[in-house]
Each structure stands twice: as structure tokens, then as C-alpha cells.
N, C-alpha and C positions, 0 to 999 in steps of 0.2 A: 577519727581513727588514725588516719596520716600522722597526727597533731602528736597521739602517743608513743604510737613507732619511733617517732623522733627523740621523744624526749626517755625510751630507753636507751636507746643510743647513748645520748650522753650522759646520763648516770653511768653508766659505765667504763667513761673514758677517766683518764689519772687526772685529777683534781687541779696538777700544774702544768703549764706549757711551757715550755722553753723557747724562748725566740733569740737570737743573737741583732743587735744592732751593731752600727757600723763598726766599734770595735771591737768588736769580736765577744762583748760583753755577756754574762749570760743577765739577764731580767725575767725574775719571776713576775706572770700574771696569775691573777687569782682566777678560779675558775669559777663561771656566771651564764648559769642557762641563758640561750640566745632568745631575744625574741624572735619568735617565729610570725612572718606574714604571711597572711592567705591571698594570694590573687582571688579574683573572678577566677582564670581557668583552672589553679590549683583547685578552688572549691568546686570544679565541673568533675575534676580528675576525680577528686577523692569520692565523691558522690558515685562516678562510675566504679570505682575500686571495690566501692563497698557494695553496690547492687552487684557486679561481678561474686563478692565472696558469699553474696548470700545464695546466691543460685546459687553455687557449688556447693553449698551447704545444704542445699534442699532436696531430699529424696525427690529420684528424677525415675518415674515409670513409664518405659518407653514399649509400646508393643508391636512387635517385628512384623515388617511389612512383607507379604508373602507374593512375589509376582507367577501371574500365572501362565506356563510357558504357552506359547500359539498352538495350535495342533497342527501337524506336519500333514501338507498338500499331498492328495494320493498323486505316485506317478508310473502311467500307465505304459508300457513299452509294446509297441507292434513291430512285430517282425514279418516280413514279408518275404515270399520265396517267387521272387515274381517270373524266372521262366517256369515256373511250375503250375503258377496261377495259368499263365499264358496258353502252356501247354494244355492246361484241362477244360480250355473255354470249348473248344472241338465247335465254333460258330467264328467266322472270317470276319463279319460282319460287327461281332459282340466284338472283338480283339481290335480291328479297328475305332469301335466308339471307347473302348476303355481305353486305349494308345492316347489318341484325342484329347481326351480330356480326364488323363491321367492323374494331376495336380487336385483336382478339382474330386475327383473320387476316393482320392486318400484323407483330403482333408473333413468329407464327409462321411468318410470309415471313422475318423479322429475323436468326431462330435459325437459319436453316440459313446463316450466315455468323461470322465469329471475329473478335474484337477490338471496337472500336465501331463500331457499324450505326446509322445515321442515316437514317432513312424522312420522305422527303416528297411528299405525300400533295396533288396541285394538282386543283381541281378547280372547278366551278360547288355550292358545299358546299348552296345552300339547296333547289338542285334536290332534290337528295338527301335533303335533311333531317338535316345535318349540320352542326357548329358549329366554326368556325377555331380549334383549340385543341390544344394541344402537352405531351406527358408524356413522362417518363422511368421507365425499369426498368430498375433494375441498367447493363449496357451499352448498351440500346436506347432511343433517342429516336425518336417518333412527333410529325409535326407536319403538322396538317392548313393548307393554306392554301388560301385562298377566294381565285378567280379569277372571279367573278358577268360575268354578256352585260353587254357592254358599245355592244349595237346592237339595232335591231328585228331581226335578223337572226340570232340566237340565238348569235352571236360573243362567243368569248370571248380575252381574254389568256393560257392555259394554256400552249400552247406557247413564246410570248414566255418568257413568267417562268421553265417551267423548262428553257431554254435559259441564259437569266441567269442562274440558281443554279447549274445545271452546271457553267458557266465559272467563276463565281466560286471553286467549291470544286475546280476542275481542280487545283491544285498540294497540297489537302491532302487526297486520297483515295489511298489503295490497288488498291481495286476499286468500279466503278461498274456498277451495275444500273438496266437502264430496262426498265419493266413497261409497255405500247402497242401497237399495232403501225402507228405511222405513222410514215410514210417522212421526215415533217420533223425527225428526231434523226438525218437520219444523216449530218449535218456534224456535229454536236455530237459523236458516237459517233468516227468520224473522227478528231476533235481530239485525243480520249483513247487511242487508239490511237496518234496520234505520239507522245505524254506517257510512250508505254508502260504507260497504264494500262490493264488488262484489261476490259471490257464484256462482262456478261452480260444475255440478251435473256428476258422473262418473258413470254409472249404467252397472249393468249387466245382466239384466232382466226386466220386467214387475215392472216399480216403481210406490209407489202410485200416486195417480194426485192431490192429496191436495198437497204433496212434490215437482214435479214437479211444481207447479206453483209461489212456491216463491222463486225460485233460475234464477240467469239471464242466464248460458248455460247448455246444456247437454251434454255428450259426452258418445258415445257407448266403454263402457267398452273392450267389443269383440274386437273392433279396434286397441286399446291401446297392445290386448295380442297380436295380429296380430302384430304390428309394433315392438313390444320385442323381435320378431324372435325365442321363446321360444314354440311354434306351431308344431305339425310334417306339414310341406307342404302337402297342398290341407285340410287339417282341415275345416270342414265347421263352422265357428262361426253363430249364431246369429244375428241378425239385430233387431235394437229397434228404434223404431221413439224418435230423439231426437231433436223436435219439442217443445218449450216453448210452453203450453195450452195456448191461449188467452182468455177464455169464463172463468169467476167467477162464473156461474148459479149456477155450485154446490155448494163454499160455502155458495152462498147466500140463498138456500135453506133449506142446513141442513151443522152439523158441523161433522156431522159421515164419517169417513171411507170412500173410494169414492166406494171402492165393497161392502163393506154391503149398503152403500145406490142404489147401482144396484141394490142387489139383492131383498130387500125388495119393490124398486117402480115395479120390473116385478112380481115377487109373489102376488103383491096386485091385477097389471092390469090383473094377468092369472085368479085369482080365483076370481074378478068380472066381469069376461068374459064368464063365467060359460064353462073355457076352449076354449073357440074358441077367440084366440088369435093368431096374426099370426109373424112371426118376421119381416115384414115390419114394422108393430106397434109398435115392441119392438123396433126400429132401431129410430123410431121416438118419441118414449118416452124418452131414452136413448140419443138422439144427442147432449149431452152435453161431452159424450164419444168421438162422434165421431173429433173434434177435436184434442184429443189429439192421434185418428186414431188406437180406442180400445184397449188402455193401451199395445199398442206395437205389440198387433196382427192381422193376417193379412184380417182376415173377422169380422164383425160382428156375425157371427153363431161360431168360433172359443172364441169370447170374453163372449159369453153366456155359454160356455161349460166353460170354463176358471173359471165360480163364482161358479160352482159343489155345484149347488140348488138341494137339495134331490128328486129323482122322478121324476125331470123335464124328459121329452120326446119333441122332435123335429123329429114329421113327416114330413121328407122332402117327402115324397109320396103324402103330402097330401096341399104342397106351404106352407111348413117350419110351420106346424101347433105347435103351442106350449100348454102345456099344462101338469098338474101335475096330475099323476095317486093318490096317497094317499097326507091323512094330511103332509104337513109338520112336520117334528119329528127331531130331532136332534139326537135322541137315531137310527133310520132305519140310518141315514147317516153312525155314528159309528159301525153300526154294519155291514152295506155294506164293509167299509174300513178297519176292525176284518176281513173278510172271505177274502179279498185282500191280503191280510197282513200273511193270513194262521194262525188266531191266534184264541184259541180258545174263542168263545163270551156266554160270563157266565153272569150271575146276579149280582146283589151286594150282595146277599143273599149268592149264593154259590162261593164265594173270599171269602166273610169273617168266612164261613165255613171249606174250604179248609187251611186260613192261620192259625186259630183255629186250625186247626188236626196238621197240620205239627210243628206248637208251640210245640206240647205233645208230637210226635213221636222220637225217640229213633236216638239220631245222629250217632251211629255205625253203622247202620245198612247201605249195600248198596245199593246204588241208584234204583235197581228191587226192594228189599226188601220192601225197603222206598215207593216205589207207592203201593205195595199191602194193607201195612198196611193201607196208606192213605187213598187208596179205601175202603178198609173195614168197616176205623170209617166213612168214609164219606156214607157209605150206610146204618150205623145205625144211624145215625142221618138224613137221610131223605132228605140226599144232592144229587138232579139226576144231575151231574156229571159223565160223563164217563171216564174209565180208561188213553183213548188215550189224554182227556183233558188234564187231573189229570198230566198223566206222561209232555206234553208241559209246564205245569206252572213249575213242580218240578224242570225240568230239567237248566231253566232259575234261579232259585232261589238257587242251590242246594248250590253253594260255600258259599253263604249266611246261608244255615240253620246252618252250622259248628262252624259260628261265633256269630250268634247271634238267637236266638228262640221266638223271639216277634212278635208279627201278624202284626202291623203295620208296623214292619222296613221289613219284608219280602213282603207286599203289597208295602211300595216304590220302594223298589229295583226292584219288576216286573213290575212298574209303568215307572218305570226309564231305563229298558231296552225295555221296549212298544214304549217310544217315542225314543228313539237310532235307534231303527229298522225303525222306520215311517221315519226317518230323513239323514239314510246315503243310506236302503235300496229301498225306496220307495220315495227317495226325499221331504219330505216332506208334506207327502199323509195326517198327520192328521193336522188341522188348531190349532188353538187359542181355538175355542168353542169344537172343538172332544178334545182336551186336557183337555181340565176342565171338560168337561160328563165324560169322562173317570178316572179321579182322583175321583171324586164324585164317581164312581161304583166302584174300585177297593178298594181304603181306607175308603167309607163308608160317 
């Protein structure tokens, strides 16, 4: 093939050459096909040349290889609301073993889910005694993030933040789990539900029922510490109806709170009953509760105590008569849970007299000293006050007076250890509304 190629080539060059010799002369040569020699390698070359042209010559049916993509690893996201968990344990004991051995109960939260589990873990961590810090095992990431009060009012950013993480990771989760039971996730819940993400609910107490109703399962928290094996044996946990609510009446009723709207449709039916109200009534005004089988407790007469309506009274002597001795007051409530609480219940009048004295008083002095004087100004100024108050406020404030002598920062500070004591000692004995009556009388 090579051989040919060649020999059109020179057929078609001009017949004569011209070559000059040394002087300058021209000399015709005749024109005389070359012989041409084949090496060994040219006869290798031309052998490959020609298999080369015949493959390209040859119909070539190539059928396209289809890779098939991997299927994408489910990833599971837990959000944790942990003073809330904390708060609902309402057992010293359960709160200490879950403290303990805190590590060790999220990552067995973790395993009851498939593919990567991502635990986060939002919380006030110093409260706790706990340190902002993040591990991995095998599939499971645990990461603690510190959300610390961010006011004298023991407020914190928790919920902000993980509202903002939720969203953030809305487009790369599978399944999302919120461990709380407050009702501020359940837009967030909501959202993942349009997403068609699935939401499971982890509670550990009495969750609201607007919350409950827009997450697809529940699961009893108490079970979860059970199966941790972090328990002393025989431990009696809790039990919470983890029952999806079917009945919307409520919201389509109202958009409030599902206990303040208890408490306000029975407070309406007692006091246009002119008291003679019975709790069969209430049980049937209310049966939008009972589906979800009274917010986890075990009677309906336990679910009325539960909404701790000022004044209410239930004669059971008299076939469970309901009925409110005085006005409803917000101020008797606070001051019932002040004498619970052992705490002395003063006016806004005499706090803001008392923080005034202790402003002026003399920080050397010690702490006996310090109340006499206090008493003293406070008895010429016409503050009734008595000394055993006097000395409960001081005594709470006192490392405070060393540091600083301004009225208001000494009213937060006894503000700030008001609700500490409602919250680790009493469980949580003052609400939402006794907190803000109470800020309003102590700071003014």
C-alpha cells in the first residue's frame, strides 16, 4: 500500500530535474522511478498502516454504557431542646443519670435511625455543666452548642438558633427529629412537612397539642432513657400518650396556646354558670382534649388541675362541682406561689424602697449590720417591711451589693434568682404570665 502511495507521488512530479554543478551549469537528468527498499521495520510500519485503515473502514457498533448513579444515604437530623428536656424530667435523680451519662444517651437516641444521624444538642451548656464540643462515631455526629442567658431574665437564644439550623439544613435531611415539647417548632415542623420531610416528636412530658399535631410520630422520651440502660433498675418513668391528635377543632377555633385556650373556655363556662358547673360539662366542653387523652394525663379532673386556674375549687363531695371562689387575679396566683416558694410577697412599692435603701447603705458593714440599718431607713421612710423580709431579700442580693449599688441591677439580680428557685427548686412552679407580674413588681 505504502509501495503505491509512493509511486503516485512521482508520476506526478515534471519528468526533468534540474541540478546545477560546480559551474553553474544546468544538466538535464532523465526522469527514472526510484527503486524503492522495504526494511524489516518499514514492512512492520506499513502492515500496521494498513490494519489501522481497515478498522476505520469497518462499521464499528459501539453500545453505550449506562452507569448507574449510587442511591443517596438517608440523613437524619435531631434537634434537641435540652433545657427543656431538662426541665420536663420533674425527677432530680432521672436529671442527674441523664447529665452523667449524657454522651452515651444521645448516641443511643442516634441508633434507633439509618444512614447519617446528625444530633444537635442547643442548650444553656454551663447551666449544666457541660462543654460546647462535637464528636463523631462511625455514622453519628454529636454536637453540643452552647446557647448561655443572654438577659437578667434567664433568656435564652435556643429556640432562635435552632429554628436557624433547621432551616438551614431543610433541603439536606431525609428525616427530622425534634426532642421538646414546645409549641414554638411548630412552624418550623410545618415547613418540613411541606418539604415532605417526615418529623418525629421525642417528648418527655405533657407537649403542647398545637405541636403534636403537625409532626407524623411521637415517641416517649421515658422509653428511649429506659432502653439507654442509664436507669437505676425499677426506676418508674412516666408514660405519655404518644398518640398523633386527629381532631383540628382547636385550631380552627382559635390560634392561641392549647392550655390558655382551656383555661379561658372553662373560666368563661364557670363564671356564666353563676358556679354551678360540673366537670362532666367541663369534660364535654373541653373533648377536643380528649383525644389527644388530656395532654398525657391520666383523668380529666387531673388535666383541670394541670391548667392551675386561680381559685378554682372541685368539690368532689358535691359530683366534682367546679367553681371559682374570687375574681380571677393574676397578682392572688403570684402571691399563692411567693408563700409556696417561702418567699417574702412585698409590693412594688416596698422593692423599690428597699433597693433605694440598700443603694445608700455602707458596704463595709456586715451582713447583721447591713439589715439593721436597712430596717431603720426603711421605717423612716414609711416602708411596712418587716425585718425577717428585709434580712430574705439582703441575703440573696448581698454578693451583689459589693459589686455594684444601683437599684435596678440589685432588683434584677433578686429577679434572676426568684426565677432559679421557681425553676430547679419547685420545678417550674412560676409560668410565662407569674414571670412578667413579677418583673413588673420587683423592677417597677
Amino acid at each position: 500500500m505504502l509501495t503505491s502511495i509512493i509511486n503516485r507521488i512521482l508520476n506526478k512530479l515534471p519528468p526533468v530535474f534540474t541540478k546545477r554543478n560546480k559551474f553553474e551549469l544546468p544538466i538535464e537528468l532523465k526522469s527514472q522511478p526510484p527503486e524503492v527498499v522495504i526494511t524489516d521495520d518499514a514492512a512492520l510500519a506499513i502492515n500496521v498502516v494498513e490494519a489501522m485503515a481497515e478498522i476505520e473502514a469497518a462499521p464499528v457498533n459501539v453500545e453505550p454504557v449506562v452507569l448507574e448513579s449510587p442511591k443517596a444515604e438517608p440523613v437524619v437530623g435531631i434537634f434537641v431542646d435540652l433545657d427543656n428536656v431538662i426541665g420536663q424530667l420533674g425527677d432530680y435523680k432521672t436529671e442527674q443519670a441523664l447529665l452523667r451519662n449524657i454522651d452515651l444517651f444521645f448516641i443511643h437516641m442516634a441508633k434507633r435511625y439509618e444512614g447519617q444521624v446528625n444530633v444537635n444538642v442547643y442548650g444553656n451548656l454551663s447551666c449544666w455543666k457541660l462543654k460546647e464540643v462535637k464528636f463523631d462515631l462511625e455514622n453519628i455526629s454529636v454536637n453540643y452548642i452552647d446557647t448561655p442567658v443572654v438577659n437578667d431574665y434567664d433568656k435564652t437564644t435556643t429556640d432562635h438558633k435552632m429554628v436557624v439550623d433547621m432551616m438551614k439544613q431543610e433541603h439536606r435531611l431525609s428525616q427530622s427529629v425534634l426532642v421538646t415539647c414546645d409549641a414554638g417548632f411548630m412552624h418550623v415542623a410545618e415547613s418540613y412537612q411541606q418539604e415532605g420531610i417526615p418529623v418525629e416528636l421525642i417528648q418527655f412530658g405533657p407537649t403542647n397539642y398545637l405541636l403534636k399535631l403537625v409532626v407524623n410520630t411521637i415517641v416517649n422520651g421515658f422509653d428511649i432513657l429506659k432502653e439507654a440502660k442509664i436507669l437505676k433498675p425499677g426506676h418508674a418513668a412516666p408514660t405519655f400518650n404518644s398518640k398523633k391528635p386527629t381532631s383540628t377543632a382547636v385550631i380552627a377555633k382559635t390560634k392561641r396556646a392549647a392550655q390558655k385556650y382551656a383555661d379561658e373556655m372553662l373560666i368563661e363556662a364557670i363564671q356564666s354558670s353563676d358556679g354551678d358547673y360540673l366537670l362532666v360539662q367541663a369534660s364535654q366542653l373541653l373533648k377536643e382534649f380528649k383525644t389527644d387523652d388530656w395532654r398525657g394525663y391520666k383523668t380529666f379532673t387531673q388535666f383541670v388541675q394541670s391548667l392551675n386556674i386561680p381559685n378554682l375549687k372541685i368539690e368532689n363531695d358535691r359530683d366534682g362541682l367546679l367553681s371559682l371562689n374570687e375574681p380571677v387575679v393574676a397578682e392572688y396566683a403570684v402571691e399563692k406561689k411567693l408563700k409556696r416558694m417561702k418567699v417574702p410577697v412585698l409590693s412594688a412599692k416596698q422593692y423599690d424602697s428597699i433597693f433605694k435603701t440598700l443603694a445608700t447603705c455602707s458596704l463595709n458593714k456586715a451582713p447583721s449590720q447591713l439589715v439593721e440599718t436597712a430596717y431603720a431607713q426603711c421605717k423612716e421612710s414609711e416602708c411596712a417591711v418587716t425585718r425577717q423580709e428585709l434580712e430574705k431579700v439582703i441575703i440573696k442580693v448581698l454578693p451583689d451589693i459589693k459589686k455594684s449599688n444601683k437599684p435596678y441591677v440589685l432588683a434584677a439580680k433578686y429577679l434572676k434568682w426568684l426565677f432559679q428557685k421557681s425553676k430547679v427548686s419547685f420545678k417550674g412552679l412560676l409560668n410565662a404570665q407569674d414571670r412578667e407580674n413579677l418583673t413588673l413588681l420587683i423592677q417597677g
